[in-house]
N, C-alpha and C positions, 0 to 999 in steps of 0.2 A: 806522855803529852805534856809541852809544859805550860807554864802557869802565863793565862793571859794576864795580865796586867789590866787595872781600870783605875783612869786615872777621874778626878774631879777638874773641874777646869783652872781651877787656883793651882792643883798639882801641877796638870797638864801646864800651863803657862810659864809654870817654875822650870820643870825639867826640860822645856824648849830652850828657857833662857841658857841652862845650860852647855845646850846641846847635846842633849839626852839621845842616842841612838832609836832606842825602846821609846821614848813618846814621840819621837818623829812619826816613827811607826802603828804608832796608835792616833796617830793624828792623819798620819794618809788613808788610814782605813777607815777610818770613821767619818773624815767628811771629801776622801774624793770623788762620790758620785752627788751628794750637795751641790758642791762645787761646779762639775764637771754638768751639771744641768745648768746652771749658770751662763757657763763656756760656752754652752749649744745656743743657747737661748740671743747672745754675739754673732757666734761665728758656728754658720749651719755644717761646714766640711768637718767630720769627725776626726782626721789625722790631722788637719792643724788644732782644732781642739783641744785631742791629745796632749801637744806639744804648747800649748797655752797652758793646760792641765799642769804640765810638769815644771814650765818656768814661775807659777804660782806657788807648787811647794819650794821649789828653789829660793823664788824672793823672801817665803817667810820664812824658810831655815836662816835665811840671810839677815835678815830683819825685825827679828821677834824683840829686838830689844827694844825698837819703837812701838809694839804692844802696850797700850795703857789701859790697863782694866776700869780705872775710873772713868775712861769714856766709851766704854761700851763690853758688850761681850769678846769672847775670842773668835765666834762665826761670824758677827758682823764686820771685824778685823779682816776677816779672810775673804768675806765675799766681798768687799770694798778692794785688797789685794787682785780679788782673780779680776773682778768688773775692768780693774784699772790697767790690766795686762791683755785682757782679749779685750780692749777700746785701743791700745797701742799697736795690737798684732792690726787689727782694721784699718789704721792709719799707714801703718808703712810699706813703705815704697813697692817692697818685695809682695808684700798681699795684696795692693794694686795691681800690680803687674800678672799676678796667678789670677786675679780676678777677672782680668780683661782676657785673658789666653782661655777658650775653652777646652778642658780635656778630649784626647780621641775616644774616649770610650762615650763619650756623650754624642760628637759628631758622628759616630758609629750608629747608635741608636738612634741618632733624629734622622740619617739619613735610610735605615729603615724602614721605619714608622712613617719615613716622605716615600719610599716605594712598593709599601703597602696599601698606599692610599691612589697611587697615584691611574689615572685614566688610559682605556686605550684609544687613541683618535680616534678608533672606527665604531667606538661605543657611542660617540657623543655626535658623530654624521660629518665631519671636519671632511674627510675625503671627497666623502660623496658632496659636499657645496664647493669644495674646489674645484671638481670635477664640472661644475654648471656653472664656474667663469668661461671669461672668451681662450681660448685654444694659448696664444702668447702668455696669458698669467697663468693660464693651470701648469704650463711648463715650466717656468719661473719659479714656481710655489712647488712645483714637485720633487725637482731638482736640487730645492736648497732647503726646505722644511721636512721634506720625507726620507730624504736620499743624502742629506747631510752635505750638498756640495759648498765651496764658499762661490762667492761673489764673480772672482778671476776663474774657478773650475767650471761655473755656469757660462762664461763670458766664451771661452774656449768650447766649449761643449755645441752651445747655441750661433757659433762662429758670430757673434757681434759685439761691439765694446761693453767693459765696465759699467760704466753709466749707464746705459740701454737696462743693462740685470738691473740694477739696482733701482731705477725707474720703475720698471714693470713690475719688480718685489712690491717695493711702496704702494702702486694704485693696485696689486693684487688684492694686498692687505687692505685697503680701503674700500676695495668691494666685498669685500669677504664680511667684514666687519658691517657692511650695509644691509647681509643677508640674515645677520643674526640680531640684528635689534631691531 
C-alpha cells in the first residue's frame, strides 16, 4: 500500500506553487466534497455541478500563484474560486438557455402525475347537465367536447354553417356554466 502523503497547508501551498502532481491530489481529495457543497448550494443540477466542480480545480491548478497566505486561508482561497465559477456558470448564456428548456424526463413525470390525478366527466355529472340543455346544444356539446369533432366536422355532420356550431358551442357553454354556479 503506499504512503499517503499529509501535507500542512504551508506544505500543501508550496508544492501547488510548484505544481506538484501528489498535492494536487491531496488537495482534490480533501476539499472536493467542501467544495462541491458549495457548488450545490449555486447550482441545484448535480452534472453541471460536477463540471463547475472540475473547472474549480482547474482555475486553481491554473492560478495558485495568486494565492496569498497573508490574506487568508487556502479554503477561503478556494471557496471564494468555486463561489466565483458557479456565479459565472449561472450567468451565461448556455445555462440560461438549459434553464429555460425543461428536460423530457421531467415533462414525462408531470404529465403523469397530471393523469393520475386527472377526472372522469361522468364522476363529476358533466354528462348528465349537458344532457338537460335544450336538444341543439346537447348536440353541439356532444359532438365537439365528448366525440372530439372540430367546428367544420360538426358543421357538416349537423348540415348547417360554421357560425351556427360555433354560436350554439358558446351559449351551450353559457348555460352549462349557469347550471353549476
Amino acid at each position: 500500500m503506499p504512503d499517503i502523503k499529509v501535507y500542512t497547508e504551508e506544505d500543501l501551498t508550496a508544492a501547488l506553487k510548484r505544481h506538484n502532481n501528489d498535492a494536487f491530489e491531496f488537495l482534490y481529495k480533501n476539499y472536493k466534497n467542501a467544495l462541491f457543497t458549495v457548488v450545490q448550494q449555486i447550482i441545484a443540477d448535480k452534472e453541471i455541478a460536477e463540471d463547475v466542480l472540475q473547472e474549480v480545480f482547474v482555475t486553481a491548478w491554473k492560478n495558485i500563484e495568486k494565492y496569498d497566505a497573508a490574506k487568508g486561508r487556502l479554503f477561503t482561497w478556494l471557496f471564494n474560486v468555486t463561489r466565483n465559477c458557479a456565479i459565472n456558470t449561472t450567468r451565461s448564456k448556455a445555462f440560461k438557455t438549459q434553464q429555460k428548456n425543461d428536460s423530457l424526463h421531467n415533462y414525462v413525470s408531470y404529465a403523469d402525475e397530471k393523469d393520475s390525478h386527472s377526472f372522469n366527466i361522468n364522476q363529476i355529472g358533466l354528462r348528465k347537465q349537458v344532457h338537460l340543455l335544450r336538444e341543439d346544444y346537447k348536440n353541439v356539446l356532444e359532438l365537439s367536447y365528448f366525440n372530439g369533432f372540430t367546428h367544420e366536422e360538426i358543421a357538416k355532420i349537423l348540415n348547417m354553417p360554421v357560425g351556427t356550431v360555433k354560436t350554439r358551442l358558446r351559449n351551450a357553454l353559457i348555460e352549462l356554466r349557469k347550471q353549476f354556479l
